[in-house]
C-alpha positions as a Markdown table, in Angstrom:
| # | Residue | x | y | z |
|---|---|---|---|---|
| 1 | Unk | 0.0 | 0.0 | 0.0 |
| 2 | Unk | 1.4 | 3.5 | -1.0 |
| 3 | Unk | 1.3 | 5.8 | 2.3 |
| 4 | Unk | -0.6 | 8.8 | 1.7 |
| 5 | Unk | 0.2 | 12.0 | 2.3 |
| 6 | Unk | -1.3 | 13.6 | 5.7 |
| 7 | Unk | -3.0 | 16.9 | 6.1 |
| 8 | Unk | -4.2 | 18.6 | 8.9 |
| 9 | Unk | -5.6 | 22.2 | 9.6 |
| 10 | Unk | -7.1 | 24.2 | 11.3 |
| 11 | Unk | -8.6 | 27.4 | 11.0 |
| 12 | Unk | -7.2 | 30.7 | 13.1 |
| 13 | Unk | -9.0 | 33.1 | 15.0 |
| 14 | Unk | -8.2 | 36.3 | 15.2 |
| 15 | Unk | -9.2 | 38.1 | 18.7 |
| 16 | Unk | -7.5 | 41.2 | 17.7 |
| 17 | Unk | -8.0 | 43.5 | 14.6 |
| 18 | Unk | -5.4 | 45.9 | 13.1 |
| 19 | Unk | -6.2 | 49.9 | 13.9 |
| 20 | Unk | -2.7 | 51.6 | 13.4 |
| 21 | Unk | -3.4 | 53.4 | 10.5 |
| 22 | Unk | -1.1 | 55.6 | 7.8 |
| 23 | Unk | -2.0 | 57.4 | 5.0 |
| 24 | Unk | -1.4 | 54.5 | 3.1 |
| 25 | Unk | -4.1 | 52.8 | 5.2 |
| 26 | Unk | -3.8 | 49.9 | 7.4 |
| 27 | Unk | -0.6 | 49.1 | 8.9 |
| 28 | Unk | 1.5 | 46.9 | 6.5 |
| 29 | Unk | -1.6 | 47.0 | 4.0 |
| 30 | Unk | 0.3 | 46.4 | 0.5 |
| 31 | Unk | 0.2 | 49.6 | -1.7 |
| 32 | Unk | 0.6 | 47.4 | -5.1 |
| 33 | Unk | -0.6 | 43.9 | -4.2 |
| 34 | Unk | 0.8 | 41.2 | -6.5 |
| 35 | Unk | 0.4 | 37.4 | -6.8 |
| 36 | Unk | 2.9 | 35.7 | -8.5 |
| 37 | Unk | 1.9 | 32.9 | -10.6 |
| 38 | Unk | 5.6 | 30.3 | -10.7 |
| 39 | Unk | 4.1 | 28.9 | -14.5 |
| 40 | Unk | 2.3 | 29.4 | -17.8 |
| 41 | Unk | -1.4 | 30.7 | -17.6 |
| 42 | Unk | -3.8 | 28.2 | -17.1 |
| 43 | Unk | -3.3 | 25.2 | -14.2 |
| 44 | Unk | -3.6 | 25.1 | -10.6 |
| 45 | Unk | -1.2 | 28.0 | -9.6 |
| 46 | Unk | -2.7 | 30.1 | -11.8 |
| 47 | Unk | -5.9 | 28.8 | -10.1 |
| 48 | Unk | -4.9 | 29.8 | -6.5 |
| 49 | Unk | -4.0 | 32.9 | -7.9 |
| 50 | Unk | -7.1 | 34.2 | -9.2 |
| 51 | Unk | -9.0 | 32.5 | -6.1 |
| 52 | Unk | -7.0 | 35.1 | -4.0 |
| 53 | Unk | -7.6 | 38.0 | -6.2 |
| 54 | Unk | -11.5 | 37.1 | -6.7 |
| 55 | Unk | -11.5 | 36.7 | -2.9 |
| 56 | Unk | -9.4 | 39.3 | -1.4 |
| 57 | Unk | -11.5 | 41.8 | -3.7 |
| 58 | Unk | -14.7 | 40.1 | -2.9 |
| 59 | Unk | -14.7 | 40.3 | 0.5 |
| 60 | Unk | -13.2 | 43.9 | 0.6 |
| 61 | Unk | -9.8 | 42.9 | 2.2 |
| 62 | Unk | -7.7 | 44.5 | -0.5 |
| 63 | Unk | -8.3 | 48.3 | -1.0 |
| 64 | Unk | -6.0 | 48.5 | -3.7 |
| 65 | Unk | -6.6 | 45.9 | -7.1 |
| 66 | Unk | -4.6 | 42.8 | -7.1 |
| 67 | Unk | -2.4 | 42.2 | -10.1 |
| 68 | Unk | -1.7 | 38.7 | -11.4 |
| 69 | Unk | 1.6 | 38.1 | -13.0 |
| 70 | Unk | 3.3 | 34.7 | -14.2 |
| 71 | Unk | 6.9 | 33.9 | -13.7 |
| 72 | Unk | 7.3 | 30.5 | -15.5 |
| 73 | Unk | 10.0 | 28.3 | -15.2 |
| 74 | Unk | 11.3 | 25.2 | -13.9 |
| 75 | Unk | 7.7 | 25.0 | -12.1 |
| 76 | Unk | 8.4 | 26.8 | -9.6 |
| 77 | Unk | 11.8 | 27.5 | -9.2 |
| 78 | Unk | 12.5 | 30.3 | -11.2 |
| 79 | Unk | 10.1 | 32.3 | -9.3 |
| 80 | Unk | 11.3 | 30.4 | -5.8 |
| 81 | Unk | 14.8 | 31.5 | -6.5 |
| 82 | Unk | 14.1 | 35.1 | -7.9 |
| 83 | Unk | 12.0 | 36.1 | -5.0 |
| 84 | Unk | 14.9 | 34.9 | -2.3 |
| 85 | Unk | 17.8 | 36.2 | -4.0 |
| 86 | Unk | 16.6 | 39.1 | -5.5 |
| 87 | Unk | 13.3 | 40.6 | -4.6 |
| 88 | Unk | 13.5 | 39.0 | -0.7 |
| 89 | Unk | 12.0 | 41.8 | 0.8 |
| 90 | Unk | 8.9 | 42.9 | -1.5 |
| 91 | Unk | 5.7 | 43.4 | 0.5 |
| 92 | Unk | 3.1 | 43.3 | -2.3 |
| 93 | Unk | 3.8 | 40.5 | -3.4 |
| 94 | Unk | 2.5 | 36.3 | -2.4 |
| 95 | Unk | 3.8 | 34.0 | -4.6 |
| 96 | Unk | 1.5 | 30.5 | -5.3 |
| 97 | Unk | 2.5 | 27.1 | -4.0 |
| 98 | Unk | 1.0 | 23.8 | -3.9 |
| 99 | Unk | 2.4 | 20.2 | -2.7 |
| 100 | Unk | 4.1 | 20.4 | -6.2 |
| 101 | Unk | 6.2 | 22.9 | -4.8 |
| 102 | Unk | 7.2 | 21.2 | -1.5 |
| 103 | Unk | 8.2 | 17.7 | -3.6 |
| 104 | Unk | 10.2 | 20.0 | -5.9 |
| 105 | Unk | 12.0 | 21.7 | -3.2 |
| 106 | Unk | 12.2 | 17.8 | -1.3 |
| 107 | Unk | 14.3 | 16.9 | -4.2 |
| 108 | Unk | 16.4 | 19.4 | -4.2 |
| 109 | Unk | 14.9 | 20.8 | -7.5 |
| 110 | Unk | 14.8 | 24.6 | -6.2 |
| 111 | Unk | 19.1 | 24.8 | -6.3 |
| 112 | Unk | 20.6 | 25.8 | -3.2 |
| 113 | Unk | 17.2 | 27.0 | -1.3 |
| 114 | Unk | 15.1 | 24.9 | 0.6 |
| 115 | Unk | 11.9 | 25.2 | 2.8 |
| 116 | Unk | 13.0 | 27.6 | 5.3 |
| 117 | Unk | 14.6 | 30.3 | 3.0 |
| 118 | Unk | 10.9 | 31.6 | 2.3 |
| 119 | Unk | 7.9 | 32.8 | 4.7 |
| 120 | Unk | 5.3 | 30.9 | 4.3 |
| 121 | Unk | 1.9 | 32.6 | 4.5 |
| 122 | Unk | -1.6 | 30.9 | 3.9 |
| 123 | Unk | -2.8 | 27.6 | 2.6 |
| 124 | Unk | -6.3 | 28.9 | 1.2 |
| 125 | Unk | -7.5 | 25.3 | -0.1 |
| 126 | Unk | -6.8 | 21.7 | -0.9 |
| 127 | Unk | -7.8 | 19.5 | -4.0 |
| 128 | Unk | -6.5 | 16.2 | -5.3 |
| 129 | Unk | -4.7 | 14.5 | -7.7 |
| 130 | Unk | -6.0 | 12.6 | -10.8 |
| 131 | Unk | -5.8 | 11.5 | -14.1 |
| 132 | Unk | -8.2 | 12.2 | -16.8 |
| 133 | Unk | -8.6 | 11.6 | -20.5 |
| 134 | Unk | -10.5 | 13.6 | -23.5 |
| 135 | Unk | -14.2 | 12.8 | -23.6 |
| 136 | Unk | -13.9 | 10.7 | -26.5 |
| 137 | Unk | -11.3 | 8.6 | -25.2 |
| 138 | Unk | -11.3 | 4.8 | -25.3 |
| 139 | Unk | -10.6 | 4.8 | -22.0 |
| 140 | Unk | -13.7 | 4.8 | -19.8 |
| 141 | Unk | -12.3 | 4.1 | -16.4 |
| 142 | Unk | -9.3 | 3.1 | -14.4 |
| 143 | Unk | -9.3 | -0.2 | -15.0 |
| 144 | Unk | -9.2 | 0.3 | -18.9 |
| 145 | Unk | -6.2 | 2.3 | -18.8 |
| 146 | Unk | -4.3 | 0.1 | -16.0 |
| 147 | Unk | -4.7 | -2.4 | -18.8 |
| 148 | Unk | -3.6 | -0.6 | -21.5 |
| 149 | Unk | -0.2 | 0.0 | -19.8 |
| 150 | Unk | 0.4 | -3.4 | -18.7 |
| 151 | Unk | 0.1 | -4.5 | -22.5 |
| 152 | Unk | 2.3 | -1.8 | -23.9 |
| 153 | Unk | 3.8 | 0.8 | -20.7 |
| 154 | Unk | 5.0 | 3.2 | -23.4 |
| 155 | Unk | 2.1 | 3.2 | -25.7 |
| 156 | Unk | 0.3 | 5.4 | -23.7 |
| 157 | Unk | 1.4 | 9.3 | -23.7 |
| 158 | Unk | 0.9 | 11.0 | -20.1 |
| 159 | Unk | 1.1 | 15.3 | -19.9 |
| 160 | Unk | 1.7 | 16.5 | -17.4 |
| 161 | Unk | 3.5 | 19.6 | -15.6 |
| 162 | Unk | 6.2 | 19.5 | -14.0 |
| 163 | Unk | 9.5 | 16.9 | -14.8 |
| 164 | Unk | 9.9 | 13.4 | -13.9 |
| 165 | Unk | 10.0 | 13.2 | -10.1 |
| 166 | Unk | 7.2 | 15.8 | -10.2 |
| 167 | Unk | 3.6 | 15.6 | -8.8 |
| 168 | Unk | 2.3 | 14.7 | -11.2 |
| 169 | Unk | 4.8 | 12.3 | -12.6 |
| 170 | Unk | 4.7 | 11.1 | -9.0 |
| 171 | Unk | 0.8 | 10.6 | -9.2 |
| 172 | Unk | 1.0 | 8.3 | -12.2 |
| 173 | Unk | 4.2 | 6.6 | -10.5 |
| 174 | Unk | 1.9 | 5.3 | -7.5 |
| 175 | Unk | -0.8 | 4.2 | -10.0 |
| 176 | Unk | 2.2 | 2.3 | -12.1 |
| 177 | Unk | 3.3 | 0.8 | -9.1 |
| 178 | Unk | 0.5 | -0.5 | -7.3 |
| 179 | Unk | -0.4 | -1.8 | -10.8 |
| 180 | Unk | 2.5 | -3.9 | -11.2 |
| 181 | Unk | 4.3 | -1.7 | -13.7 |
| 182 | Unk | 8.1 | -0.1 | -13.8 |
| 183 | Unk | 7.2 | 3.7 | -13.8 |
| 184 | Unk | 10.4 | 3.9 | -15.5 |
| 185 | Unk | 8.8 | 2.3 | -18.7 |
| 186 | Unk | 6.0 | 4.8 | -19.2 |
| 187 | Unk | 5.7 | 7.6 | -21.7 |
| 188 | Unk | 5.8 | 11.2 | -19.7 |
| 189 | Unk | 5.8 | 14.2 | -21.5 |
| 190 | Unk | 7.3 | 16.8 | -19.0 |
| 191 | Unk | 5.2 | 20.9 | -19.7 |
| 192 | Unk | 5.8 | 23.8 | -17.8 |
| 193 | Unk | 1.8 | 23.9 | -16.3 |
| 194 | Unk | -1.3 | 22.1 | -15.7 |
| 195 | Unk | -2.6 | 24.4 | -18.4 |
| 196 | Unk | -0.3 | 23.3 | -21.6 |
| 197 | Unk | -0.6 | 19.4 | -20.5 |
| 198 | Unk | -5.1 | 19.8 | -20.6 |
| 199 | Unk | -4.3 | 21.7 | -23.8 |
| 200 | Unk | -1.6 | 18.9 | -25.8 |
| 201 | Unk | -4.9 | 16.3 | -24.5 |
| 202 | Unk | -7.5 | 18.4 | -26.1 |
| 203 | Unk | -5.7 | 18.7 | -29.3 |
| 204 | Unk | -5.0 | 14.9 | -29.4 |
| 205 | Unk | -1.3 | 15.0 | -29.0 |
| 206 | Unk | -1.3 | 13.0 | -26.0 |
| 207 | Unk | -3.4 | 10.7 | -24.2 |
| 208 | Unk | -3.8 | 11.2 | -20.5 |
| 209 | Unk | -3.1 | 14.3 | -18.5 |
| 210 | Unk | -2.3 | 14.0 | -14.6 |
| 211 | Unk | -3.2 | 17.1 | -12.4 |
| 212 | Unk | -5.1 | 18.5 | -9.8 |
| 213 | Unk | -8.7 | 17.8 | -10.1 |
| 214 | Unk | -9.6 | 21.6 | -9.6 |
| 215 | Unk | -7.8 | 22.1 | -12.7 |
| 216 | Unk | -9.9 | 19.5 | -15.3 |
| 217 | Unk | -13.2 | 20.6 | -13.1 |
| 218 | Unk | -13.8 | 23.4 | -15.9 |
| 219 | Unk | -13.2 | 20.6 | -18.8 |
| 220 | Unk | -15.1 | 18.0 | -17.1 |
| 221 | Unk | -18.4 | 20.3 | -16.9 |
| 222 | Unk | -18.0 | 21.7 | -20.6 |
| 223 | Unk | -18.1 | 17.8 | -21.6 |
| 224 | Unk | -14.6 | 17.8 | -23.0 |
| 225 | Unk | -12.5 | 15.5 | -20.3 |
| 226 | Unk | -13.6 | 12.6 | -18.5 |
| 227 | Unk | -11.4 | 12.0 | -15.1 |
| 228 | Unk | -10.6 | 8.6 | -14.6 |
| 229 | Unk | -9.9 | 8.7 | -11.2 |
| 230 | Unk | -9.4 | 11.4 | -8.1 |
| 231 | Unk | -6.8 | 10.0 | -5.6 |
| 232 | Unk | -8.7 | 10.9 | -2.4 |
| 233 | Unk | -10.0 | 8.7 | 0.1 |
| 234 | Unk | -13.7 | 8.9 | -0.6 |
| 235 | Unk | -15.7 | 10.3 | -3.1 |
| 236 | Unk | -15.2 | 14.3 | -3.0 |
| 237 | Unk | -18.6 | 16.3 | -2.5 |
| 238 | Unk | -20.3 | 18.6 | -4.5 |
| 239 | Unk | -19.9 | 19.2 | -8.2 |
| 240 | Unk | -17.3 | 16.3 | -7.8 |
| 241 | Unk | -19.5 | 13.5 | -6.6 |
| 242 | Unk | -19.7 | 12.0 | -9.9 |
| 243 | Unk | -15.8 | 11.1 | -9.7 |
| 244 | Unk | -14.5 | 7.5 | -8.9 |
| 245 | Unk | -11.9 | 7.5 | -6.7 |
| 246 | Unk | -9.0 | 5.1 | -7.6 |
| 247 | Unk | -9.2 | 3.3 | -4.3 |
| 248 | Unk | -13.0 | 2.1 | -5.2 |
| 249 | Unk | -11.6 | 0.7 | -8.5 |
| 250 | Unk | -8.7 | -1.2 | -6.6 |
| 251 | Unk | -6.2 | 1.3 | -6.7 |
| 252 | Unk | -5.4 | 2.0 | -2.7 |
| 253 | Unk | -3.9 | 5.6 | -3.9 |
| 254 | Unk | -4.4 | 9.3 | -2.1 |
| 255 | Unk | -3.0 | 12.4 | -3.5 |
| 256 | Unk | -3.9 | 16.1 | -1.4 |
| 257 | Unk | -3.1 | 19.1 | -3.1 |
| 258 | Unk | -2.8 | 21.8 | -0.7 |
| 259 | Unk | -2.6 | 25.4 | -2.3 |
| 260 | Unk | -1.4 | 28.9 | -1.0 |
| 261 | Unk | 1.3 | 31.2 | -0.6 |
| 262 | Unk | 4.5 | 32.1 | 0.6 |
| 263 | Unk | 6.3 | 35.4 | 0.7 |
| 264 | Unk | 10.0 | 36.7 | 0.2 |
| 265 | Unk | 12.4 | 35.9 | 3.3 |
| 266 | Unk | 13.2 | 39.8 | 4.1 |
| 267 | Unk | 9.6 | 41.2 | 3.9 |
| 268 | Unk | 8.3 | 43.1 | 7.0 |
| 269 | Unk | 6.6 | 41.7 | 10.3 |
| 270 | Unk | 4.1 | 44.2 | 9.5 |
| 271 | Unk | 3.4 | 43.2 | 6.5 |
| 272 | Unk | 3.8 | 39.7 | 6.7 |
| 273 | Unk | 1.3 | 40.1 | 9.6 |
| 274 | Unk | -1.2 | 41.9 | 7.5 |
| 275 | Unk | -1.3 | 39.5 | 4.5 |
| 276 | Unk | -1.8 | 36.6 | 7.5 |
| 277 | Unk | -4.4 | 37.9 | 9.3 |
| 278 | Unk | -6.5 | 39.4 | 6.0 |
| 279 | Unk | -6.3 | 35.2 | 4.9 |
| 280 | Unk | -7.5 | 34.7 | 8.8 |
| 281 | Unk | -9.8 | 37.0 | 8.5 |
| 282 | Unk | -11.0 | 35.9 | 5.2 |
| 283 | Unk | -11.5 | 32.3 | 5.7 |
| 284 | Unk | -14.5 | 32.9 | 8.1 |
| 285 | Unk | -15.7 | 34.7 | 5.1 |
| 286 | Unk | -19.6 | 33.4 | 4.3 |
| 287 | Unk | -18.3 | 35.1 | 0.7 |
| 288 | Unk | -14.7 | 33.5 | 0.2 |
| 289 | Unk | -16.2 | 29.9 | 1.1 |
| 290 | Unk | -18.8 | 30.3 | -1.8 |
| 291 | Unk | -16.3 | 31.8 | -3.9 |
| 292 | Unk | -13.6 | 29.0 | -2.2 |
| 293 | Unk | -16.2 | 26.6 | -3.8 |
| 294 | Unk | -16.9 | 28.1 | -6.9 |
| 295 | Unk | -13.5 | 27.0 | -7.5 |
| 296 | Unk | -13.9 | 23.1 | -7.2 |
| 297 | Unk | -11.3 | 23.4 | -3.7 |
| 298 | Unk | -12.0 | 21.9 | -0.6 |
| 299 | Unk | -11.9 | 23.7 | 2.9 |
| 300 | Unk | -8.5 | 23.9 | 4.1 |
| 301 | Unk | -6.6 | 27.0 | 6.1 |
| 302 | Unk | -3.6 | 27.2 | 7.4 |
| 303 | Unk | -1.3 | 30.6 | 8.0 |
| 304 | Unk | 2.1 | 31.6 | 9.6 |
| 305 | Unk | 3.2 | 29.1 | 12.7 |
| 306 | Unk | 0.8 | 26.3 | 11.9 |
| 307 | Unk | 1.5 | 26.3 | 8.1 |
| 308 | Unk | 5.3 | 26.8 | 8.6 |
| 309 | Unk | 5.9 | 23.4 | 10.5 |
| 310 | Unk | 3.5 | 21.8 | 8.1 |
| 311 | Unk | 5.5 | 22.4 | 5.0 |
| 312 | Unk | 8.7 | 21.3 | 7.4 |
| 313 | Unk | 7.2 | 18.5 | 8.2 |
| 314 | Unk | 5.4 | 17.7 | 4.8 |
| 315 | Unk | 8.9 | 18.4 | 2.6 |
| 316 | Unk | 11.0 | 15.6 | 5.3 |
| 317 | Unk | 8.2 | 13.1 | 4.0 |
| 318 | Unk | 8.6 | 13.9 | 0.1 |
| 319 | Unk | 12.2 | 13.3 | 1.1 |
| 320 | Unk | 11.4 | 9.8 | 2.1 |
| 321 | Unk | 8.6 | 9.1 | -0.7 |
| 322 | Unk | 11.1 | 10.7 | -3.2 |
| 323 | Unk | 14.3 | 8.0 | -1.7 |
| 324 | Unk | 11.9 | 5.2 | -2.9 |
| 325 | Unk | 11.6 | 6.4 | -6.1 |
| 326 | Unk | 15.4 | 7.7 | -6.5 |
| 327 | Unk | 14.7 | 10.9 | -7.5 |
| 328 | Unk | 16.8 | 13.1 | -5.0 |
| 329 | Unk | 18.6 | 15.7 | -6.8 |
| 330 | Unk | 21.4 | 16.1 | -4.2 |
């Protein structure tokens, strides 16, 4: 049985609520707030992204409007390793993460920077992995793809973002294994998002796409993909009732996708405190949990202390996973 990967949260309270004011407003209230997608548009950090502007605007947290701006590359660490080394201390901007991130930056992926050379902010959200095809796919559940790959492991073309070793890559790596089958042997076409991979399956140049299932939500209602498989413990709720999970077709597999934000190392106790108590604030938010919804995530928060030692404790446990499947980079 493949381990799955634990998450816990809790929301924060807030008994306290900011009154030292400027002329720029609120103390530590960014003047030009910024979220920084680390990809290509389209995909899940592109997704967390415009959750937080739609929400922070929504629920009139931000006076100012937020910008989004995307910083692909090396999905993740171009925009991981600009924000330390060069912009460390910008308060406007957050900067999108998901478990992605923290198995990237487990395998040493990120160059010399690790977990603790950021601050990490808010996790607004959780989804989960899956695999899905194009509506008019032979493949019509798990099982009939399973098969496929056991007759011929490199006939069948998986998209994905991210590298081998990736999450995604990782995803179809657990579905390989507990099916009998050297992930080694399989066909992975590395992109740079979420967003290119549902594109090269909706054009027909490859066959499967593994992602986030908030990602291929969109696809799914427009009647263009058909996901295979979520990899959560039960069936998810909602709009998402409809989807297997892997586990009830005899695949014992769970994936969570936690997604938020982190911030530069240098940036401001002020300001790091606003941005953490405005996602605080936020969360008990009738307004964000609609919108929260709205965006095919489940209910997840996490800021500063709490969500610090999770992504310490998380990233020593992609270490391990990541041993297993010799993918450490260093």
């Amino acid at each position: 049985m493949i381990k799955s990967l634990l998450i816990t949260g809790s929301i924060l309270t807030i008994g306290l609520s900011l009154v030292a004011c400027n002329k720029k407003g609120i103390s530590g209230e960014p003047n030009n707030p910024e979220c920084i997608v680390p990809a290509k548009p389209g995909g899940g950090f592109d997704l967390t992204c415009k959750l937080a502007q739609d929400a922070l605007t929504t629920t009139d947290t931000l006076k100012a409007p937020m910008q989004v701006t995307y910083m692909p590359g090396g999905v993740g660490a171009v925009a991981y390793n600009k924000i330390i080394a060069n912009d460390p201390a910008n308060n406007n901007a957050i900067i999108a993460f998901s478990t992605s991130s923290l198995l990237n930056i487990a395998q040493g992926k990120f160059g010399k920077y690790n977990e603790k050379d950021v601050r990490w902010l808010s996790v607004i959200g959780t989804d989960y992995g899956m695999v899905a095809v194009k509506a008019d796919s032979p493949f019509k559940n798990l099982n009939d793809l399973v098969n496929a790959l056991k007759k011929n492991p490199q006939g069948i073309s998986f998209a994905a973002g991210g590298s081998i070793g990736g999450q995604d890559w990782m995803q179809t790596a657990m579905l390989a294994k507990v099916a009998g089958i050297d992930p080694k042997k399989m066909t992975y076409i590395a992109l740079e998002g979420g967003g290119e991979a549902v594109t090269s399956v909706l054009d027909n140049h490859i066959q499967v796409v593994s992602a986030g299932v908030a990602e291929i939500v969109p696809h799914m209602k427009s009647g263009e993909m058909r996901v295979l498989a979520v990899f959560s413990k039960e069936r998810l709720s909602g709009n998402l009732t409809s989807i297997p999970t892997a586990k009830e077709q005899g695949f014992d597999i769970e994936w969570p996708i936690i997604r938020g934000y982190y911030m530069g190392p240098n940036v401001s106790n002020e300001a790091y405190n606003w941005w953490k108590k405005s996602f605080d604030s936020m969360a008990k938010d009738g307004k964000f949990q609609k919108i929260r919804q709205q965006y095919d995530l489940l209910p997840l928060t996490m800021t500063g202390d709490e969500l610090t030692q999770y992504v310490y404790k998380q990233t020593n446990q992609l270490r391990e996973l990541s041993k297993e499947y010799d993918l450490i980079v260093r």
